[in-house]
C-alpha positions as CSV (number, residue, x, y, z in Angstrom):
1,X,0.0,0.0,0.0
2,X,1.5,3.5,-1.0
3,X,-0.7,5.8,1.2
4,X,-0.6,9.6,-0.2
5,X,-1.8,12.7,1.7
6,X,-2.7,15.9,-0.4
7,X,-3.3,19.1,1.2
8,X,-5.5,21.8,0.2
9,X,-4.3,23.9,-2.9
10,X,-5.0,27.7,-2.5
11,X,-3.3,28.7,-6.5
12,X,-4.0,28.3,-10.3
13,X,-2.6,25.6,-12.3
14,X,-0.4,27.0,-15.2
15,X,2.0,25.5,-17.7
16,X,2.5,23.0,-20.5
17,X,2.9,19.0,-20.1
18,X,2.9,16.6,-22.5
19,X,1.1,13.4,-21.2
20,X,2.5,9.3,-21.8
21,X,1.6,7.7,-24.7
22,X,-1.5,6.6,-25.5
23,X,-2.2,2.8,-23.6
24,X,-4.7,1.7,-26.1
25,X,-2.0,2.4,-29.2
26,X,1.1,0.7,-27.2
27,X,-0.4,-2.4,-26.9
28,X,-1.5,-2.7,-30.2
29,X,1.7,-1.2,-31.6
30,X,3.9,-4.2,-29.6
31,X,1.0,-6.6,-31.2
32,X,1.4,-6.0,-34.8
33,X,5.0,-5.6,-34.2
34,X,5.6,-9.0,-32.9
35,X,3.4,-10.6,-35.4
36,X,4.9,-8.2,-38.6
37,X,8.2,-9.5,-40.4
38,X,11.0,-7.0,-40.2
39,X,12.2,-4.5,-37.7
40,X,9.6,-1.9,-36.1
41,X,10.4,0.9,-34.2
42,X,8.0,2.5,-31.7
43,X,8.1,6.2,-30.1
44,X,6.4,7.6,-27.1
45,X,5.8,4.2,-25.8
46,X,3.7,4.1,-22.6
47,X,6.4,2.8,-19.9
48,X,3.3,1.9,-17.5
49,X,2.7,-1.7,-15.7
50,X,0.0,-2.4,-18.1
51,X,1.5,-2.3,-21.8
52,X,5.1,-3.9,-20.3
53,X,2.8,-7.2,-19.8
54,X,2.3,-7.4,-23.3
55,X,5.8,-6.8,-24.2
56,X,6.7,-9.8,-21.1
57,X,3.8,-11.8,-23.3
58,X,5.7,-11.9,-26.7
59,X,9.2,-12.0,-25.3
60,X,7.6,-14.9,-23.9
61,X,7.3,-16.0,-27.5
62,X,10.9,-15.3,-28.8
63,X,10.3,-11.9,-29.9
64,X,13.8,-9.5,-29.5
65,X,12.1,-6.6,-27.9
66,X,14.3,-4.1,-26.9
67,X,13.3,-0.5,-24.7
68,X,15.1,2.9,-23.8
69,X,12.9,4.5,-21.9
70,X,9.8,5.6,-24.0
71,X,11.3,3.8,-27.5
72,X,11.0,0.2,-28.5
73,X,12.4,-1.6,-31.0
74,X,10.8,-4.9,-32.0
75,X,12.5,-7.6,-34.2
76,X,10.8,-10.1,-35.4
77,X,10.5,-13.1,-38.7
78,X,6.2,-12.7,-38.6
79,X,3.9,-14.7,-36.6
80,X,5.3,-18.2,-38.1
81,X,8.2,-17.5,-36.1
82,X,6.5,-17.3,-32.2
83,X,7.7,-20.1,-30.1
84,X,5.5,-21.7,-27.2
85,X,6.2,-19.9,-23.6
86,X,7.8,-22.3,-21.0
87,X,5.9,-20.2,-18.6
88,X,2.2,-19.2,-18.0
89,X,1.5,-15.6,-19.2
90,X,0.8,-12.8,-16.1
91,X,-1.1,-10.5,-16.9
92,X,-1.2,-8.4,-14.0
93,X,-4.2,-5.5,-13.8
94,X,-4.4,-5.4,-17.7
95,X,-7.8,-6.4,-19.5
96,X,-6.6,-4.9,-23.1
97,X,-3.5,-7.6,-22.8
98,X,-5.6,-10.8,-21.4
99,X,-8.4,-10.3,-24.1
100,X,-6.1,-9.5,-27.3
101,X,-3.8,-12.0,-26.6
102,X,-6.7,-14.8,-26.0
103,X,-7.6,-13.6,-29.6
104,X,-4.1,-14.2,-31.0
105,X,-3.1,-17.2,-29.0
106,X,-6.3,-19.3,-30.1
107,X,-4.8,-19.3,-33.7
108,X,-1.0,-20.1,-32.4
109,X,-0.2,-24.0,-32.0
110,X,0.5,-23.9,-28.7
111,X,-1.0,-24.5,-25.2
112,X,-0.8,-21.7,-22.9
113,X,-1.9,-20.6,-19.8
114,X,-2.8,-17.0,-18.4
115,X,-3.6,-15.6,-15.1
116,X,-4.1,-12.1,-13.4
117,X,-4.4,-10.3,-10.4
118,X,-6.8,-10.6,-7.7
119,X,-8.8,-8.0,-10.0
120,X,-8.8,-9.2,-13.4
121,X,-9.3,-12.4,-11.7
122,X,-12.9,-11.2,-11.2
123,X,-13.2,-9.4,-15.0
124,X,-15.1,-11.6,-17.4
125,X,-13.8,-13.0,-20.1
126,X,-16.8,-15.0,-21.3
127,X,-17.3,-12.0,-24.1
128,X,-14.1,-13.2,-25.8
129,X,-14.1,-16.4,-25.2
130,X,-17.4,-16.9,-26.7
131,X,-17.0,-15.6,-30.2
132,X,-13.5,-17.6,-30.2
133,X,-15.1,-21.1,-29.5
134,X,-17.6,-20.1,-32.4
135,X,-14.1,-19.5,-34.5
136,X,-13.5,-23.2,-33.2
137,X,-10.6,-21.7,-30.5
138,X,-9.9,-24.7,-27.4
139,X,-10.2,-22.7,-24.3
140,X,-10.9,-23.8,-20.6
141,X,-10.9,-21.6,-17.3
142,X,-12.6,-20.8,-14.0
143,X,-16.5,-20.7,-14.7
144,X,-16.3,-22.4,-17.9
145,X,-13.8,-20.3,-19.1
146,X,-14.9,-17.1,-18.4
147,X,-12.6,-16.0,-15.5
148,X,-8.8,-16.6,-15.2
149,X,-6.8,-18.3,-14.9
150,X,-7.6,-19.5,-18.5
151,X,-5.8,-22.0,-20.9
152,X,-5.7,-22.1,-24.4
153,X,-5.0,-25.4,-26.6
154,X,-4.3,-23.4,-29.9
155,X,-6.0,-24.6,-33.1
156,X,-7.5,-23.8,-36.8
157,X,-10.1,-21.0,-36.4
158,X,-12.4,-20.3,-38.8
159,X,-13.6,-17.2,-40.1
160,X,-17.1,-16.2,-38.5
161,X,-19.5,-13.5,-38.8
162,X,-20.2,-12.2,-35.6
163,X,-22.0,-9.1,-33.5
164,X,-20.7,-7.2,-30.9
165,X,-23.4,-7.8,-28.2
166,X,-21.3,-5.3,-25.8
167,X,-19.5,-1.9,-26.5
168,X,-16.3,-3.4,-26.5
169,X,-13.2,-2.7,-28.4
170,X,-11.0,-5.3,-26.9
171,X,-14.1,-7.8,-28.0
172,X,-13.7,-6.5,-31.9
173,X,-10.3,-6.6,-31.3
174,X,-9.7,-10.0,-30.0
175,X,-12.0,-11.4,-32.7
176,X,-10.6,-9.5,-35.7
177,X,-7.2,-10.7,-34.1
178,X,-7.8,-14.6,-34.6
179,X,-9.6,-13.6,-38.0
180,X,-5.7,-12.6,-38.9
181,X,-5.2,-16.1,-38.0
182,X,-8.4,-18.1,-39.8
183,X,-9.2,-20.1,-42.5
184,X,-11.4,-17.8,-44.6
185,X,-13.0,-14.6,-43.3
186,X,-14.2,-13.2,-40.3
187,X,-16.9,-10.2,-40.1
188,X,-17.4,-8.0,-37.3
189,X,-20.0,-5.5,-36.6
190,X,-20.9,-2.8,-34.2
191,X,-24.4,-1.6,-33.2
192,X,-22.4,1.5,-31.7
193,X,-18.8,2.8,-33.3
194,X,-15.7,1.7,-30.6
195,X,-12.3,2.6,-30.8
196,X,-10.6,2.0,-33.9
197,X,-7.1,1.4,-33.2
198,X,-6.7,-2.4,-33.8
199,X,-8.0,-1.3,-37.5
200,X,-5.8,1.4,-38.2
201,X,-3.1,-0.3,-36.7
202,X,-3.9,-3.5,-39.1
203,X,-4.1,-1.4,-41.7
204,X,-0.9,0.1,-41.7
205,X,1.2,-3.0,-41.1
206,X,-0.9,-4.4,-44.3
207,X,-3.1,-7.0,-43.2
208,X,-6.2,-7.6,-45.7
209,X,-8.9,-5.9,-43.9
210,X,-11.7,-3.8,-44.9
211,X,-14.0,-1.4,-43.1
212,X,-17.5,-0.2,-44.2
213,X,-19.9,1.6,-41.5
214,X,-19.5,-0.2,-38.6
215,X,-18.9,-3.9,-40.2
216,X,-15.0,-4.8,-40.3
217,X,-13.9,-7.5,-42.7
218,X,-10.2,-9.2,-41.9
219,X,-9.0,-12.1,-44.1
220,X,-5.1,-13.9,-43.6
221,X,-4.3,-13.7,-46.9
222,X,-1.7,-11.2,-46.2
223,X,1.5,-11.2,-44.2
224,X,2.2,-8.2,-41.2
225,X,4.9,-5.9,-42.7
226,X,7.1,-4.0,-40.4
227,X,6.6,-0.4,-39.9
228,X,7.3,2.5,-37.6
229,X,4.9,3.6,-34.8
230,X,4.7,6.9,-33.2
231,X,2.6,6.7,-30.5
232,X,0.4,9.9,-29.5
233,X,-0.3,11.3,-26.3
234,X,-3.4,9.8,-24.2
235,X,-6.3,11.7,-24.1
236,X,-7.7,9.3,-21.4
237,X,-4.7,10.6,-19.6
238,X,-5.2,14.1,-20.8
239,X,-8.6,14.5,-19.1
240,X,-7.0,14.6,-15.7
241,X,-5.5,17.9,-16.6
242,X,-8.3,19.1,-18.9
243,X,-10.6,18.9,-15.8
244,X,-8.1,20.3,-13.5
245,X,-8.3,23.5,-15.9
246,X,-11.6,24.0,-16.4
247,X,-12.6,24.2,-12.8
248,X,-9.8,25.8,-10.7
249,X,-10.0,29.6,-11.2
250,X,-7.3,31.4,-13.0
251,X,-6.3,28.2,-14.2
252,X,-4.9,27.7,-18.0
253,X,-2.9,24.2,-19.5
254,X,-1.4,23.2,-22.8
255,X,-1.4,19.7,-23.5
256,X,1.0,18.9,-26.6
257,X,0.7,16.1,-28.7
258,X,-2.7,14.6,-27.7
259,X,-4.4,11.9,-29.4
260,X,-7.5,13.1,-31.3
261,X,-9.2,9.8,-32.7
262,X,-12.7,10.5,-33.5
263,X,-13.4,7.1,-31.5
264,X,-11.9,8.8,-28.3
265,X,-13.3,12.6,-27.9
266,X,-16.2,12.3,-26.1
267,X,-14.6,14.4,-23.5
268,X,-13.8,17.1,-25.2
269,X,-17.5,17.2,-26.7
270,X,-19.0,16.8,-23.2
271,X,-16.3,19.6,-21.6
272,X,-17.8,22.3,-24.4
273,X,-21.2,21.1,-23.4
274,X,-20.8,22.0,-20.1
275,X,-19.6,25.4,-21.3
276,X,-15.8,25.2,-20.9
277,X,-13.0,27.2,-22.5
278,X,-11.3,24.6,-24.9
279,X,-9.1,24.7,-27.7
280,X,-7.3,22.6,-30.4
281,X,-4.0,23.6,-31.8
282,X,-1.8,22.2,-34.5
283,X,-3.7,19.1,-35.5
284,X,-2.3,16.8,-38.2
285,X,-1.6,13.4,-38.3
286,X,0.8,10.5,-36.9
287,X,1.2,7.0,-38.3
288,X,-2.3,7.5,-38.9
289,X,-4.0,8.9,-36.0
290,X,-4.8,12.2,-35.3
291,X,-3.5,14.5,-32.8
292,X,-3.0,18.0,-31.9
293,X,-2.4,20.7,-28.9
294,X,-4.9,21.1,-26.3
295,X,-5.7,24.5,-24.5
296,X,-8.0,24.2,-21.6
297,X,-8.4,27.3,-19.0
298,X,-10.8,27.9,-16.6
299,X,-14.6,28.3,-17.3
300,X,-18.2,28.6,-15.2
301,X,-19.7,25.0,-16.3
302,X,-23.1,24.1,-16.3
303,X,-24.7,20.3,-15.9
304,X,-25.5,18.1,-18.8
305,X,-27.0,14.5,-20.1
306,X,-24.4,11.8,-21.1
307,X,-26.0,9.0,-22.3
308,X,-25.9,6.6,-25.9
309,X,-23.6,6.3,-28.9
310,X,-20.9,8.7,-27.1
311,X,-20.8,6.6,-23.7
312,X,-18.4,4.2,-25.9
313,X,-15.9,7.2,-26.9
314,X,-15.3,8.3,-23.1
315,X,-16.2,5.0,-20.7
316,X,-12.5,6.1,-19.5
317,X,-13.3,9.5,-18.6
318,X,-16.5,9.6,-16.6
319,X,-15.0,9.2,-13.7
320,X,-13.4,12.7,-14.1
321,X,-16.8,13.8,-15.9
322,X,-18.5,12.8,-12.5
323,X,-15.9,15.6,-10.7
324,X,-16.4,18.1,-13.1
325,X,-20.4,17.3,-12.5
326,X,-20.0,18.4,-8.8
327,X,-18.3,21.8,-10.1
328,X,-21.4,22.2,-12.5
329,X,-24.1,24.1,-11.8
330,X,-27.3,22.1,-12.1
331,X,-27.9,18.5,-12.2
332,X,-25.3,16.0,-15.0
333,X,-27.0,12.6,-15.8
334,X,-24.8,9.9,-17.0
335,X,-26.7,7.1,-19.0
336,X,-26.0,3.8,-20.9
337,X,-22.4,2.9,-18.6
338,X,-22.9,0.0,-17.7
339,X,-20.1,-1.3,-19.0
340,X,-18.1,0.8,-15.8
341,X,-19.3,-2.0,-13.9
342,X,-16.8,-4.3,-15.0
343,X,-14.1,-2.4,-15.6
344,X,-10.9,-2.8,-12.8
345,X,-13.5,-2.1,-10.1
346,X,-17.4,-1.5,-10.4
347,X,-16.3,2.2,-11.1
348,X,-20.1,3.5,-10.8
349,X,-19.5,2.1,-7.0
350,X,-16.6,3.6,-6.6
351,X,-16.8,6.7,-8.2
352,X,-19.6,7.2,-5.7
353,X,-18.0,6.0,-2.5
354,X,-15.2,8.2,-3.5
355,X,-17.1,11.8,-4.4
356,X,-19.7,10.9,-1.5
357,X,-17.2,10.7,1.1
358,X,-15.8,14.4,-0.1
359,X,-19.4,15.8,0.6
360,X,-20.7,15.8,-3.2
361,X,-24.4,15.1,-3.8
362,X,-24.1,12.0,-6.0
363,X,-26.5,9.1,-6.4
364,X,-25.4,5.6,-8.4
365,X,-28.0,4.3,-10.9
366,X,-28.0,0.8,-12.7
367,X,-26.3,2.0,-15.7
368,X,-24.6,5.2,-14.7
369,X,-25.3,8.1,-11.7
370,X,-26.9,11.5,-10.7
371,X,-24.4,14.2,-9.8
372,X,-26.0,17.7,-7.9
373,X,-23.9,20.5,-8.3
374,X,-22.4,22.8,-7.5
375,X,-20.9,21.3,-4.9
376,X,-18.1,22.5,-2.1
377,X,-16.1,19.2,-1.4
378,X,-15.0,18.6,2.6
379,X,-11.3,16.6,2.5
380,X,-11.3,12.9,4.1
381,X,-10.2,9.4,3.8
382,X,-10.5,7.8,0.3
383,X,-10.1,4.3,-1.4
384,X,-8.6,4.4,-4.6
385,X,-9.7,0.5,-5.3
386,X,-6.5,-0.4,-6.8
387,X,-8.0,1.6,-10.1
388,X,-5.4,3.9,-11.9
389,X,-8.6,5.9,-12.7
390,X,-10.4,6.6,-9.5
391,X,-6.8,7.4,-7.5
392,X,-6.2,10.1,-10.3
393,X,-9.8,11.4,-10.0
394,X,-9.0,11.9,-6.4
395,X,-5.3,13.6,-6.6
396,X,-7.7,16.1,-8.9
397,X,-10.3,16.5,-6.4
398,X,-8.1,17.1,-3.7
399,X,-7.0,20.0,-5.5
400,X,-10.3,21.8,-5.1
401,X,-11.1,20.1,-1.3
402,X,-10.9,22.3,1.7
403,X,-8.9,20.3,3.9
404,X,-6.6,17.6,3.2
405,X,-7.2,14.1,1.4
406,X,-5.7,10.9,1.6
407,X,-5.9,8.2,-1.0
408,X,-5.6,4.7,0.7
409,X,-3.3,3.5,-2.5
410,X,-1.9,5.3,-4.8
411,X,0.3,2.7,-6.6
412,X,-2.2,1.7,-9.2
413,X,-1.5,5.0,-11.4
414,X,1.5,3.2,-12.8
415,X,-0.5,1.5,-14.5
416,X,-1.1,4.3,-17.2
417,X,0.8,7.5,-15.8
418,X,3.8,6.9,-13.7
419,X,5.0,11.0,-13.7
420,X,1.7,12.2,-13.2
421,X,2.6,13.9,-9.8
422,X,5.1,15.1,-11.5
423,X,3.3,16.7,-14.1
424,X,0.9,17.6,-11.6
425,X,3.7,19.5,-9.9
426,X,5.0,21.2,-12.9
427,X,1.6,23.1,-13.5
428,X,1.4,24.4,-9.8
């Protein structure tokens, strides 16, 4: 346990930072790597617990993977060329790796086994699993294979046509994964639009695969070619800071270098809904992503509904959204997120338990919650839940609280954002 005590802050924040690279991106950019032929070099790398179990994962499997600091460079001869791990795979705290990999390893001839933590022990799994055993993928695990730890008996998949029954990236991901690996072709489709990283990233290191609307077509008629990777900042990362902005007084931050993906700016739609100064500077584009600058400064905000086809493009952010709720006049409404449930913790609990105990006027729903504002927070006790998400959501609050808070645990930021006391030290 790494208790952390935070006491009041009186100031403005001011400055520039540059937040870690995006987590989503560096797993998928050590993926496609691994499984490409040829040399590929990634930049801006997130160095965080998370994305270093997926490069543990395919050094497991032979892959010459080598880091300094934020750079990687990944050697390998192509998929053909993975070896089977003399050890089970840990996976730590890290959903994205457990359910990417499942996708990929039920196409590899080999038997593995993976296990977690005690919480992605309790994550389910039954969402991949399910569309791989349709794909003809051997798989066995706690619950009928629907908790870890999990094993896989690798083996010819077949191409299906499948769809999404959950908002779920890593789900498209996984099964667009093994499609790489099956006999024929595999269909995916979306009711409502997820990230798109895995297909731009496929894309690029020039796998057969075809998007129209929300239905994604992958075939493995075409081998992974090498190619470079420059990672952009995280925006899930970035809305720690853009909330910080927009509701201490005085306050003005430039974020540089922030990934803009369509798929991932909810946040910034919902902070100009609530009436907060926000701009975008020098947009353009990075191994096909965009990003650009983003200026935040501070702003009277006013409540608002979140709910439906944006909940997918900023299920990371709420629980900041549910702090800037508090600092909003009028009531915010958060719909359709059920998916928070079983994400590292139940984070509509938590997020809750946490803003409750600071004296906000917050009430948990079934798919989402009911935040009253505005709302002077008191300091206390708080439990971060082992969630990188809800500690940083509390190290932000604290910064507005009018007497000191302590978060039980504060280790679990590593997970996404080692320095982010330091950058939250820069700007005060």
């Amino acid at each position: 346990m790494s208790e952390k005590v935070l006491m009041p802050f009186n100031g403005t924040l001011a400055g520039t930072i540059e937040v870690p690279g995006d987590k989503s991106i560096s797993h998928r950019a050590v993926i496609f790597g691994s499984l490409a032929n040829g040399v590929t070099n990634v930049t801006n790398f997130l160095d965080g617990e998370d994305c270093k179990r997926t490069v543990h994962a395919f050094r497991q499997m032979g892959v010459n993977i080598r880091e300094n600091g934020t750079d990687l460079v990944i050697e390998s001869d192509g998929i053909t060329s993975l070896t089977e791990s003399k050890q089970p795979f840990y996976f730590g705290n890290s959903g994205t790796t457990t359910r990417l990999m499942l996708g990929i390893l039920s196409g590899l001839p080999f038997f593995t086994v993976s296990y977690g933590d005690a919480s992605l022990s309790k994550r389910p799994m039954d969402r991949v699993v399910t569309p791989l055993r349709k794909m003809g993928a051997m798989i066995d695990g706690r619950s009928d294979g629907s908790l870890l730890p999990i094993s896989v008996r690798g083996s010819t998949l077949k191409g299906i046509d499948y769809t999404l029954p959950v908002k779920s990236a890593q789900v498209k991901s996984a099964v667009l994964l093994a499609g790489l690996l099956a006999e024929g072709q595999t269909t995916v489709t979306e009711t409502i639009p997820t990230r798109d990283h895995t297909e731009n990233m496929l894309k690029a290191f020039g796998a057969d695969i075809q998007t129209a609307g929300n239905t994604t077509i992958i075939t493995n008629k075409q081998r992974l070619t090498a190619t470079d990777v420059q990672v952009p900042g995280d925006i899930s990362s970035a809305a720690f800071f853009l909330a910080a902005g927009a509701i201490i007084p005085g306050s003005s931050i430039l974020l540089k270098n922030v990934g803009l993906n369509k798929s991932r700016t909810g946040i910034m739609e919902v902070l100009e809904d609530m009436g907060a100064d926000i701009q975008i500077e020098n947009e353009k584009a990075i191994s096909g992503e965009p990003i650009g600058d983003i200026r935040v400064s501070y702003a009277k905000l006013k409540g608002t509904v979140i709910q439906g086809d944006i909940i997918p493009r900023l299920i990371d952010e709420i629980p900041i959204i549910a702090l800037l709720a508090t600092q909003a006049e009028g009531i915010t409404t958060i719909k359709d997120a059920e998916e928070l449930r079983v994400k590292e913790t139940d984070r509509i609990n938590a997020v809750t338990e946490l803003l409750s105990t600071l004296g906000a006027d917050i009430t948990p729903t079934g798919d989402g919650m009911i935040i009253k504002g505005k709302t002077p927070l008191n300091g206390g006790k708080i439990a971060s839940c082992d969630d990188h998400r809800i500690a940083m959501m509390g190290a932000i609050a604290s910064l507005i609280s009018e007497s000191e808070v302590i978060i039980d645990d504060i280790s679990c930021i590593s997970i996404s954002y080692p320095g982010f006391f330091t950058d939250l030290e820069s700007l005060m």
